[in-house]
C-alpha positions as CSV (number, residue, x, y, z in Angstrom):
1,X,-2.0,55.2,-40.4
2,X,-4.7,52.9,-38.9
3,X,-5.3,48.8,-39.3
4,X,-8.4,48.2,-42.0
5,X,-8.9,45.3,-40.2
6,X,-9.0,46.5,-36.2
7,X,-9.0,50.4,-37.2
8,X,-6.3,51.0,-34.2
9,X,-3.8,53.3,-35.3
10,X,-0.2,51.7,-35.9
11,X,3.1,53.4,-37.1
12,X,3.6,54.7,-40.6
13,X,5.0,51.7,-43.1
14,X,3.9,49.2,-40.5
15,X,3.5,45.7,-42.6
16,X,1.3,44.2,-39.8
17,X,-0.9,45.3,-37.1
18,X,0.6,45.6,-33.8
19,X,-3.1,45.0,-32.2
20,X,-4.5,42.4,-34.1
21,X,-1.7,41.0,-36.2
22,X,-3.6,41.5,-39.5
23,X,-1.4,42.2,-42.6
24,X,-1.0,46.2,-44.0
25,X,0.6,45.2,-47.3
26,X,-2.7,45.8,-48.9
27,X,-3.8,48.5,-47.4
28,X,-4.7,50.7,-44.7
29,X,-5.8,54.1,-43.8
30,X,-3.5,57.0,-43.4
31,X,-3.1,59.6,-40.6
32,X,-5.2,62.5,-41.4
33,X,-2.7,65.8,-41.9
34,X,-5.4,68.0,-40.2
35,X,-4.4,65.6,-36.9
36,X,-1.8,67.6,-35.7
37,X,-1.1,67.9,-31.8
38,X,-3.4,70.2,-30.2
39,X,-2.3,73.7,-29.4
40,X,-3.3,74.1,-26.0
41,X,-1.7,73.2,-23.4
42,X,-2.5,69.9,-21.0
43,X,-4.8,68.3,-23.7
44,X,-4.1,65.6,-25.2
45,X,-4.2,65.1,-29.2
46,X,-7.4,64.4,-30.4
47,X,-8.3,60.9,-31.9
48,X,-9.2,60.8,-36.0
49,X,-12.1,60.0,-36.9
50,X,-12.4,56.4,-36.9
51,X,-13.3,54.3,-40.4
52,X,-16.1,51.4,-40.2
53,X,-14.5,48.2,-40.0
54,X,-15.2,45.1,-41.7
55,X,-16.0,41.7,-39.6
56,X,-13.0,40.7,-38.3
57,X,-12.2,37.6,-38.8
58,X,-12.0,34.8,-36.2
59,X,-8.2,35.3,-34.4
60,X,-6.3,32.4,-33.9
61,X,-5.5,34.3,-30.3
62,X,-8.4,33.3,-28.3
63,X,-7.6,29.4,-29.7
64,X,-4.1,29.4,-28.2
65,X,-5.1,31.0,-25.5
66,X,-7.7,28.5,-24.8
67,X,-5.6,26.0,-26.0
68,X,-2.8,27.3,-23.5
69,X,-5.5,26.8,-20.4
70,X,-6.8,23.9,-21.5
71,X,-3.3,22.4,-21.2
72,X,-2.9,24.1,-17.7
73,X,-6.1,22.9,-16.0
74,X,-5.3,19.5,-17.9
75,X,-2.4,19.8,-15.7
76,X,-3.7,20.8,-12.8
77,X,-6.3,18.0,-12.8
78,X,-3.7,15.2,-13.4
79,X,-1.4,16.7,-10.7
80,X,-5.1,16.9,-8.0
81,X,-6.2,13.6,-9.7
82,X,-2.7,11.9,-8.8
83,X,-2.6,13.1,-5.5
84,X,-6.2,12.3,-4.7
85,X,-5.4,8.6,-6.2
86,X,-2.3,8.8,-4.0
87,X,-4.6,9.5,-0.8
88,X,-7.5,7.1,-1.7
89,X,-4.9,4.5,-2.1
90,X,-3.6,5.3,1.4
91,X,-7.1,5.6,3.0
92,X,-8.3,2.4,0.9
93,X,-5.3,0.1,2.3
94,X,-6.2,1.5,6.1
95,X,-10.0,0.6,5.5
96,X,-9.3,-3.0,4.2
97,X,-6.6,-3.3,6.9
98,X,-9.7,-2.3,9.6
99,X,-12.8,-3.0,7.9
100,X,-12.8,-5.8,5.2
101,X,-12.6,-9.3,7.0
102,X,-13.3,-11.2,3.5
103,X,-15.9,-12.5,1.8
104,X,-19.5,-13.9,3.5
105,X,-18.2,-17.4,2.5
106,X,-14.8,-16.8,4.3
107,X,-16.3,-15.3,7.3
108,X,-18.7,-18.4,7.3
109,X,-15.7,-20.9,7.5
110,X,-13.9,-18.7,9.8
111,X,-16.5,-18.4,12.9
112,X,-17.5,-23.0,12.0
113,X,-14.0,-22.8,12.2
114,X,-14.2,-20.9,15.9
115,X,-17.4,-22.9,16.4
116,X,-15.2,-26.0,16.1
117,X,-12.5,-25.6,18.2
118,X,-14.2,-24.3,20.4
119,X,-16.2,-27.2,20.7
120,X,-12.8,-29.6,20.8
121,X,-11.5,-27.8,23.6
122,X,-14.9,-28.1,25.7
123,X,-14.7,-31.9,24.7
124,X,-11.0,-31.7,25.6
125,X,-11.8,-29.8,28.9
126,X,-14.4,-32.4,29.6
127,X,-12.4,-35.8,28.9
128,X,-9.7,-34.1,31.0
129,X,-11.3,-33.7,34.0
130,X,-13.6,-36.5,33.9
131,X,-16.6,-35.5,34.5
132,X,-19.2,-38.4,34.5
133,X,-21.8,-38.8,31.7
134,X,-24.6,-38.6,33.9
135,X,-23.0,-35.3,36.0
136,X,-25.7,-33.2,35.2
137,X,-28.3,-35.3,36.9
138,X,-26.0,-35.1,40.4
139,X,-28.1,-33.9,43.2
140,X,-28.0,-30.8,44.6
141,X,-25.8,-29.2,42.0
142,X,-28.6,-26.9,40.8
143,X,-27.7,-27.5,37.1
144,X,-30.5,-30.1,36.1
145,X,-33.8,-31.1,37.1
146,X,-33.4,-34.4,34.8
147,X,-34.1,-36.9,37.8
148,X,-36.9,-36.0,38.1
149,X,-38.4,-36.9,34.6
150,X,-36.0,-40.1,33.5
151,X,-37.7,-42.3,35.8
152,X,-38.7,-45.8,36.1
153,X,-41.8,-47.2,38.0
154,X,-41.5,-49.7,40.9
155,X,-44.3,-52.3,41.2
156,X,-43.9,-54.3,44.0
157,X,-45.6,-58.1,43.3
158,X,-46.8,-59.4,46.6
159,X,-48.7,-56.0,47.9
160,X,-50.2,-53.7,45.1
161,X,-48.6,-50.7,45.6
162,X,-45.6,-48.7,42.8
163,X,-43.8,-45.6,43.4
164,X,-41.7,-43.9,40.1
165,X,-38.2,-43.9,40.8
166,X,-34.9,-41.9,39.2
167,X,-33.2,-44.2,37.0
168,X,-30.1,-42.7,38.7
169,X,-30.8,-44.9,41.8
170,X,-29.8,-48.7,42.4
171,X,-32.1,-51.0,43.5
172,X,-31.8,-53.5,46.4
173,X,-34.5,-56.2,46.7
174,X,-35.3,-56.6,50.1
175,X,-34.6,-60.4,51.2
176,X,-38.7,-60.9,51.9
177,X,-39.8,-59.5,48.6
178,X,-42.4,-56.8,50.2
179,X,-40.3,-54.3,49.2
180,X,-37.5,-52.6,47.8
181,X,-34.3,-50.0,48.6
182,X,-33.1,-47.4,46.6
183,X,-30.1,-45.7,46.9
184,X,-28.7,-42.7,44.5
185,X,-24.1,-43.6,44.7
186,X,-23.1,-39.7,44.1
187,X,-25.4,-38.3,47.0
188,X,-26.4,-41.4,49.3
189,X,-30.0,-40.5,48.9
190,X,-32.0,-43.6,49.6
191,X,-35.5,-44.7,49.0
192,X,-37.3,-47.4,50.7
193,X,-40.1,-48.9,49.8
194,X,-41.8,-51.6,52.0
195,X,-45.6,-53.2,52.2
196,X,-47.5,-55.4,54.5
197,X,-51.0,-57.2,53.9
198,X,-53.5,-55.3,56.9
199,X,-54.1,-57.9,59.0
200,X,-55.9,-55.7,62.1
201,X,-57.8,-53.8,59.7
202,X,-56.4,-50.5,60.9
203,X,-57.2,-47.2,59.6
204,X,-54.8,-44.2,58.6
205,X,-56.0,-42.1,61.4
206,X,-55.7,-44.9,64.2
207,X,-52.3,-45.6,63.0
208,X,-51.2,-41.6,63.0
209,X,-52.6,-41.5,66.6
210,X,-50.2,-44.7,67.2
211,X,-47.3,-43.4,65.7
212,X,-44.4,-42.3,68.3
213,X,-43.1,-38.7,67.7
214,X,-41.8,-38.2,70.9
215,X,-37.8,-36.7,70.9
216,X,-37.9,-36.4,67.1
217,X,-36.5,-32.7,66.4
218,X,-37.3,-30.4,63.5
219,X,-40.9,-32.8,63.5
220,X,-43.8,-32.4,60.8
221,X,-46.7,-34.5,60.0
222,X,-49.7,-34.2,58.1
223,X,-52.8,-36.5,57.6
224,X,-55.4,-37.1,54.7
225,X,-58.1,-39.7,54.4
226,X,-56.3,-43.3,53.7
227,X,-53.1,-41.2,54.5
228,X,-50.4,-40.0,56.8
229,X,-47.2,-37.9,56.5
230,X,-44.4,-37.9,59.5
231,X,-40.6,-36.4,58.6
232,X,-38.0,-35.6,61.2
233,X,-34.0,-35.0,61.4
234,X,-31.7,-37.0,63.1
235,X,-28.1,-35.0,63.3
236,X,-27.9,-34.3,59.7
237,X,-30.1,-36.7,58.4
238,X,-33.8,-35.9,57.1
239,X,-36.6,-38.8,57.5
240,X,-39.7,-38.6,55.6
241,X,-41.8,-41.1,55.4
242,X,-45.8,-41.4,53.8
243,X,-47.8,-44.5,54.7
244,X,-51.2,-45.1,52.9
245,X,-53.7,-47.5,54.3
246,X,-56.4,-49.7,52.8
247,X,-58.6,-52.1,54.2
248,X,-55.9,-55.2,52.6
249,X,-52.9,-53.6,52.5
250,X,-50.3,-51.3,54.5
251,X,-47.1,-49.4,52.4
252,X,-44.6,-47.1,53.5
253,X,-42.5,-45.0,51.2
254,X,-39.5,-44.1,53.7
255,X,-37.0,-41.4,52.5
256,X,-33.6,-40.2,53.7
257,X,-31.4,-37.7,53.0
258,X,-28.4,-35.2,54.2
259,X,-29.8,-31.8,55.3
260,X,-27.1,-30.7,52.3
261,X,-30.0,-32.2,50.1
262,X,-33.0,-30.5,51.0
263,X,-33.4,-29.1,48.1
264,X,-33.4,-31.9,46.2
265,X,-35.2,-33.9,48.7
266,X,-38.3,-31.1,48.2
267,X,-38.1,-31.7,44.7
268,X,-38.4,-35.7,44.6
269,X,-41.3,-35.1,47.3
270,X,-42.9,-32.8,45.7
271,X,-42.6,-34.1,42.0
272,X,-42.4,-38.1,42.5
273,X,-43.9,-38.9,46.4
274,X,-47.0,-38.5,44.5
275,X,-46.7,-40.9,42.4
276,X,-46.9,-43.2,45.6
277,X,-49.9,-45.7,45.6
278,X,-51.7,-48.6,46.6
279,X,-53.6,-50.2,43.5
C-alpha cells in the first residue's frame, strides 16, 4: 500500500506512514496485484505507478529539527561567549595593570605631586649644604653672567668721573675722597677707582710715552684720543688699568685679579670698563 499523503510505499495494515508520519486510518492506496517480482533474473521489481499527491502539509520535523540546532549553537555560543568573557577578563585586568594610570585629574595630582617633592628636596638639598643666596653671581663659576647687569654707578664728588660697579662688591672710601676701592669677598677681585685735578696740563699720549713698562711680563697696552690702556701680570696676579685724560682732570680705573679669573676679568672689561668716564 502507499501513503496518500507522501505516496511512499509502506507495509500492508500500516496505521501511520513510516516516511512522513501521516495517519493511514483513512485511507491509502493499495499495492497493485499486477506488481509482482519480476521474472528475470538480476532486476530488481519494478516500482508502481505512483498516485499524485496532495500538498503536504507543513511537518512538525523540520521545526524540531531546527528547534534542536537552535538549542545547540545557543549552546555553543554561550560555551565561546563564556570563554571569550573569560579571556577578555584576563587580557582586560593585564591592560589596566600596564596601561591605565587613572584618570587626567589623578595623573594631574600625581606628577604636582612629583613636581612638589621634587622641589622640597632641591630646597632640602640647598638649605643643607648652604649654598649662599647670591652663589650664582660667584665669579668664575660659569653659571651666571648676573654681575654684570645688577650694578650700581660710582660717581666720585671731587673729580667728575663714575664707573658702574657689581653690587656684589664692597666699597672702601679712600681716606682723601678722590676715589674709591672695590673689592668682590668670594673671589678677591678688586676695583680701584682714583682721580686727580690736571694740574700740568698733560695729554694722554704724553702720559703713555711716560708710563714705565719696563720688566712687566705678559705686557699689553693700547691708546685712543683722551685715552690709554696698560695691563700686566705679576706671579698670578693680572693689572689692568685705563686712565682718561682731560684738560682738568686725570682718572684711573685700576683692576686686579687672579689669572684663575680671567674669564671673568674679560667680561667686566669688556661689558662695564666702558662705562668708565670723565663727565
Amino acid at each position: 500500500m502507499f501513503c496518500q499523503k507522501c505516496g511512499q510505499q509502506v507495509p500492508d495494515g500500516s496505521m501511520f506512514c513510516t516516511h512522513c508520519g501521516a495517519s493511514l486510518a483513512d485511507g491509502s492506496v493499495p499495492t497493485p496485484t499486477d506488481a509482482g517480482p519480476s521474472s528475470a533474473p538480476g532486476l530488481t521489481q519494478s516500482m508502481p505507478p505512483v498516485a499524485p499527491a496532495p500538498q503536504k502539509p507543513k511537518s512538525k520535523a523540520p521545526i524540531v529539527i531546527a528547534v534542536a540546532c537552535a538549542a545547540v549553537v545557543l549552546l555553543g555560543g554561550g560555551t565561546v561567549f563564556a570563554f571569550a568573557m573569560l579571556n577578555g577578563s584576563k587580557s582586560s585586568d593585564t591592560q589596566i595593570s600596564v596601561i591605565d594610570t587613572g584618570s587626567s585629574d589623578e595623573k594631574d595630582s600625581s606628577a604636582k605631586k612629583k613636581r612638589d617633592k621634587s622641589k622640597a628636596k632641591e630646597s632640602s638639598s640647598s638649605d643643607d649644604d648652604t649654598v649662599p643666596e647670591d652663589e650664582s653671581a660667584h665669579y668664575g663659576s660659569g653659571d651666571s653672567d648676573d654681575y654684570l647687569t645688577d650694578v650700581q654707578t660710582y660717581t666720585n664728588d671731587l673729580h667728575p668721573y663714575s664707573m658702574s660697579i657689581p653690587n656684589r662688591f664692597e666699597m672702601e672710601d679712600t681716606p682723601s675722597g678722590s676715589g674709591a676701592r672695590y673689592k668682590d669677598p668670594e673671589t678677591g677681585f678688586v676695583i680701584n677707582l682714583f682721580g686727580y685735578v690736571n694740574i700740568n696740563e698733560e695729554t694722554a699720549h704724553e702720559m703713555f710715552v711716560d708710563e714705565d713698562t719696563s720688566g712687566k711680563a705678559d705686557l699689553y697696552t693700547a691708546e685712543g684720543d683722551n685715552w690709554y690702556v696698560v695691563s700686566w701680570r705679576e706671579d698670578d696676579t693680572i693689572i689692568y688699568e685705563k686712565t682718561i685724560v682731560t684738560d682738568s682732570t686725570i682718572a684711573t680705573a685700576h683692576l686686579e685679579y687672579s689669572t684663575t679669573n680671567r674669564d671673568m676679568g674679560s667680561k667686566i672689561i669688556d661689558t662695564l670698563l666702558p662705562t668708565f668716564q670723565v663727565d
